[in-house]
SESERO-275748 format. One record per residue (C-alpha): residue number from 1; residue in one letter; z, x, y. Coordinates in steps of 0.02 Angstrom, whole numbers, plus 50000, padded with zeros to 5 digits. Last residue first. Example, Ala and Ser with C-alpha at 12.3 -4.5 7.8 and 13.67 -1.06 7.14 Angstrom:
% SESERO-275748
+-------+-------+-------+-------+-------+
| koldo | rokol |     w |     u |     v |
+-------+-------+-------+-------+-------+
|     2 |     S | 50357 | 50684 | 49947 |
|     1 |     A | 50390 | 50615 | 49775 |
+-------+-------+-------+-------+-------+
***
This chain:
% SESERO-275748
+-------+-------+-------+-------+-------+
| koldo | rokol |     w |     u |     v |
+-------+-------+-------+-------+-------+
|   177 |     X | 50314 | 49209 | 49695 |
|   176 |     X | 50200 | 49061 | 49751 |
|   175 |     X | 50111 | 49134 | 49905 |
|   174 |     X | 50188 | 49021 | 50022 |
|   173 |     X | 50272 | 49133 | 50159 |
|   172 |     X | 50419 | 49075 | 50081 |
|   171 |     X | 50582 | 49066 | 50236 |
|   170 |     X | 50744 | 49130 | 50153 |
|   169 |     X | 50731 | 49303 | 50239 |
|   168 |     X | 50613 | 49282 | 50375 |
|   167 |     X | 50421 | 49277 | 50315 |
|   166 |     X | 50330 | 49389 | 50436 |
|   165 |     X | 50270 | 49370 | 50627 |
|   164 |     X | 50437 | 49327 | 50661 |
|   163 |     X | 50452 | 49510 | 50669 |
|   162 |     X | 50633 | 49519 | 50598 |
|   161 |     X | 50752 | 49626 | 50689 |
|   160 |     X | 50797 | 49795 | 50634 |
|   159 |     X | 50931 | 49812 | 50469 |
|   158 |     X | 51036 | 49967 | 50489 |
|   157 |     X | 51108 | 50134 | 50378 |
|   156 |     X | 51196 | 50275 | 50457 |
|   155 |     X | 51159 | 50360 | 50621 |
|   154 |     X | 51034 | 50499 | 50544 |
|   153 |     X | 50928 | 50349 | 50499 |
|   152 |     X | 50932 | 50223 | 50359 |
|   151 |     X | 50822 | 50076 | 50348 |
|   150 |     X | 50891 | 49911 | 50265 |
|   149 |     X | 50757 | 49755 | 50257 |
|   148 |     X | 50702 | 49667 | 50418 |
|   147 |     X | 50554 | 49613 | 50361 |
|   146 |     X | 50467 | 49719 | 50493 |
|   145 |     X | 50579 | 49886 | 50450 |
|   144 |     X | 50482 | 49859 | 50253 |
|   143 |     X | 50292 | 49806 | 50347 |
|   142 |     X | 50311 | 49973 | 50453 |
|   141 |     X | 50359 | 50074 | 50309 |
|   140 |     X | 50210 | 50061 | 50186 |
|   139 |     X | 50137 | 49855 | 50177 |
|   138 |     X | 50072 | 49912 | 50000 |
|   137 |     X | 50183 | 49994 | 49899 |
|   136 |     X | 50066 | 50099 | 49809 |
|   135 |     X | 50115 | 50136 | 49613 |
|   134 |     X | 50142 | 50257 | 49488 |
|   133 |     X | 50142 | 50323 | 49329 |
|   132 |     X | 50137 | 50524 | 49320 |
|   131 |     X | 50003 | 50619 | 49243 |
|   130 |     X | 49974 | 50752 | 49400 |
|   129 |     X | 49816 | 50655 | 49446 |
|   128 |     X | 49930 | 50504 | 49457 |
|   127 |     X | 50032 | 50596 | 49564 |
|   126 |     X | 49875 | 50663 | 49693 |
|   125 |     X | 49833 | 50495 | 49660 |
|   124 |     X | 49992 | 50387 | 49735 |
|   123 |     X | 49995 | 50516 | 49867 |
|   122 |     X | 49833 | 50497 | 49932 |
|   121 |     X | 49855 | 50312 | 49957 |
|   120 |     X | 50015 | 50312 | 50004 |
|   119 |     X | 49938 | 50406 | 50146 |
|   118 |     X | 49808 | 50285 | 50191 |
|   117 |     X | 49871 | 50241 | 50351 |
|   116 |     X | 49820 | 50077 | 50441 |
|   115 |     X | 49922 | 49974 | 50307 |
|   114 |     X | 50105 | 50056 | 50343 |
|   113 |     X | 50185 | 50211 | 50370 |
|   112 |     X | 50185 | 50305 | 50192 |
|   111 |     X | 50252 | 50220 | 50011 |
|   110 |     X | 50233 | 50287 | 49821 |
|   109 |     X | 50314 | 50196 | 49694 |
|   108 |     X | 50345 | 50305 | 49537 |
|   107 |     X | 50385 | 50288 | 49359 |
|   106 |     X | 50523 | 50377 | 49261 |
|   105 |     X | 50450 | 50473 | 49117 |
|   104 |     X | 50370 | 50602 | 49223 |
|   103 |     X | 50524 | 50668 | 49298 |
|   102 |     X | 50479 | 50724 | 49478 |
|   101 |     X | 50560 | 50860 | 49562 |
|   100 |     X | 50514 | 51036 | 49485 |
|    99 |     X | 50316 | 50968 | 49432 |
|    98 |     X | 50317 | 50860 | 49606 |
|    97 |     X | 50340 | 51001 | 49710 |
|    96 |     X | 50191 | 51105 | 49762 |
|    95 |     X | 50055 | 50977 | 49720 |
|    94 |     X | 50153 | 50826 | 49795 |
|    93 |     X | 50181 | 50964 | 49930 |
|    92 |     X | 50042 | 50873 | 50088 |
|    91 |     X | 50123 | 50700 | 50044 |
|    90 |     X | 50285 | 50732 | 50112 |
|    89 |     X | 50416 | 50734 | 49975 |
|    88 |     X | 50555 | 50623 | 50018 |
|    87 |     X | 50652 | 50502 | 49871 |
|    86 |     X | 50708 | 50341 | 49917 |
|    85 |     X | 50882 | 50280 | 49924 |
|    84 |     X | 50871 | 50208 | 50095 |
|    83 |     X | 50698 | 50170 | 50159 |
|    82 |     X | 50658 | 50280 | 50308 |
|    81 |     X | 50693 | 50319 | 50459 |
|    80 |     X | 50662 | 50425 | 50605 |
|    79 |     X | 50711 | 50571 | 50501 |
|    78 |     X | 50561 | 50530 | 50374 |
|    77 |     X | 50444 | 50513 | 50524 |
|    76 |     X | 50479 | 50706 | 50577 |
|    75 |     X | 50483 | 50749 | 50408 |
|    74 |     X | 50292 | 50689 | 50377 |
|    73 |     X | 50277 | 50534 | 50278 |
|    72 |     X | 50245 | 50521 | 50077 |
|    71 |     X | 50417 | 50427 | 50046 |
|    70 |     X | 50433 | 50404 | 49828 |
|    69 |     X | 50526 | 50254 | 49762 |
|    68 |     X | 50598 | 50300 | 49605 |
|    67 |     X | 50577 | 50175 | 49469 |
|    66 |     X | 50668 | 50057 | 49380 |
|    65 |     X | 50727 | 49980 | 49502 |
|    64 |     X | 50913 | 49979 | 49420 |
|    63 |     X | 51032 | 49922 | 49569 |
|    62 |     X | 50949 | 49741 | 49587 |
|    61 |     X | 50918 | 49795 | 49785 |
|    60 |     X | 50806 | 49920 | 49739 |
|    59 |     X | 50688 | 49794 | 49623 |
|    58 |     X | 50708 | 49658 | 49757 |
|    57 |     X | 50643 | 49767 | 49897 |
|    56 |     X | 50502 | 49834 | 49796 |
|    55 |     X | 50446 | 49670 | 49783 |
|    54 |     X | 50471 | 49601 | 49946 |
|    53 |     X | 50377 | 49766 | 50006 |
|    52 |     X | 50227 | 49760 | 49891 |
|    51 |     X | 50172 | 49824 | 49738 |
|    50 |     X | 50024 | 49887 | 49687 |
|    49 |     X | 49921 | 49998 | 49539 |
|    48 |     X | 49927 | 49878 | 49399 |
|    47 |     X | 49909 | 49713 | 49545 |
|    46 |     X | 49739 | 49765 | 49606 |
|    45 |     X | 49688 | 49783 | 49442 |
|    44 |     X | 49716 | 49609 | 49389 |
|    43 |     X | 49639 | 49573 | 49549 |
|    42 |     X | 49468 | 49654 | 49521 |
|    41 |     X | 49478 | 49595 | 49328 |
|    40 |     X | 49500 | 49418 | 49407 |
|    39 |     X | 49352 | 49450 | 49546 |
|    38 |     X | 49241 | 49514 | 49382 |
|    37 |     X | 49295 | 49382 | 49280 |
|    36 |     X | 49246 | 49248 | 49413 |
|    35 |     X | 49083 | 49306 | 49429 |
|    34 |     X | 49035 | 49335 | 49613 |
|    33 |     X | 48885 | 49264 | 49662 |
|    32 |     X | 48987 | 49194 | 49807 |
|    31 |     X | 48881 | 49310 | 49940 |
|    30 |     X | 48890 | 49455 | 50050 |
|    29 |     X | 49047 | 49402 | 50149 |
|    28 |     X | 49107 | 49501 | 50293 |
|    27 |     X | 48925 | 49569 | 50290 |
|    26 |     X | 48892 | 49788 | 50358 |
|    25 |     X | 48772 | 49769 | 50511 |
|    24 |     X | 48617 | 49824 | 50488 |
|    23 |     X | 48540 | 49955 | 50589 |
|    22 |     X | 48431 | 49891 | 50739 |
|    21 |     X | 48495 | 50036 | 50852 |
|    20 |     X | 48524 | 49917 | 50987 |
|    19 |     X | 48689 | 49868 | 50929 |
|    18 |     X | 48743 | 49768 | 50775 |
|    17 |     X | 48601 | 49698 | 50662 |
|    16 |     X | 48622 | 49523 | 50607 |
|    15 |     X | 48686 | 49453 | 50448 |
|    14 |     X | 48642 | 49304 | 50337 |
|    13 |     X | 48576 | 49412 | 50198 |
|    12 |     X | 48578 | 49594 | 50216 |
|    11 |     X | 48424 | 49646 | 50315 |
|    10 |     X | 48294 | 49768 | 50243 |
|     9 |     X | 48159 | 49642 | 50278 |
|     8 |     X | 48083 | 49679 | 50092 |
|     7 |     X | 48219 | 49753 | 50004 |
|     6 |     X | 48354 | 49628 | 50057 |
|     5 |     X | 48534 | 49711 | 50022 |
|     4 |     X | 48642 | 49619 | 49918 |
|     3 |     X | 48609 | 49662 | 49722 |
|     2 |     X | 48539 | 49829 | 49800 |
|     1 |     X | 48719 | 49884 | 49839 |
+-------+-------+-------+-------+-------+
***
């Protein structure tokens, strides 16, 4: 944090305090000092331990994933829906269960409600701490039932609407894959 905090006025750079306390207010950009190696390492990273919804989607859909696609949610959000095919073990008995139910050699993707819960999260390293491979699928839930992709329920399996807020299905959002 020293690289970007100003000793001497004790300001970061270009940013005003918040508030009347006079603290500084945390930057939405610090700089562009940022080697180029380090942001690609950063990324490269980024992409060993996610995955994303479109991704995951494709991978279930092909019939061999590949992996087993782990729901972290409560029960009571489980049996509101969930993705069909995956696997349910609330996040608070990885520790409990995992050993008896997981199979280390097939790798996992971990999913909770969406990006404002860090579930997945906690799940994806309570498994990793366990020695099992596995990934976040970043999005969770609430970005899979906003594509519009399958979600099964006590009633049988369904597709909700599309938020036309995301890519409809044969629409790119643009991101090149």
């Amino acid at each position: 944090m020293s690289d970007f905090w100003h000793q001497k006025s004790g300001e970061w750079p270009g940013r005003r305090s918040c508030g009347s306390t006079g603290a500084p207010s945390v930057p939405t950009m610090i700089d562009w000092q940022t080697d180029p190696a380090v942001a690609a390492a950063h990324f490269a990273h980024r992409l060993a331990v996610e995955t994303d919804v479109s991704d995951v989607a494709a991978a279930m859909g092909s019939g061999d994933p590949g992996f087993v696609l782990l729901d972290s949610r409560s029960t009571k959000a489980w049996g509101q829906g969930h993705v069909p095919g995956a696997l349910h073990v609330p996040g608070r008995e990885i520790a409990a269960r995992a050993e008896a139910e997981l199979d280390r050699s097939v790798p996992l993707v971990a999913y909770c409600w969406g990006p404002a819960c860090n579930g997945a999260t906690r799940a994806a390293l309570a498994l990793s701490l366990l020695g099992f491979r596995v990934r976040e699928m970043i999005g969770g839930f609430e970005y899979w039932a906003r594509e519009g992709l399958p979600v099964k329920t006590a009633d049988g399996v369904h597709r909700p609407a599309v938020d036309p807020l995301t890519a409809p299905p044969g629409v790119s959002c643009g991101c090149g894959c």
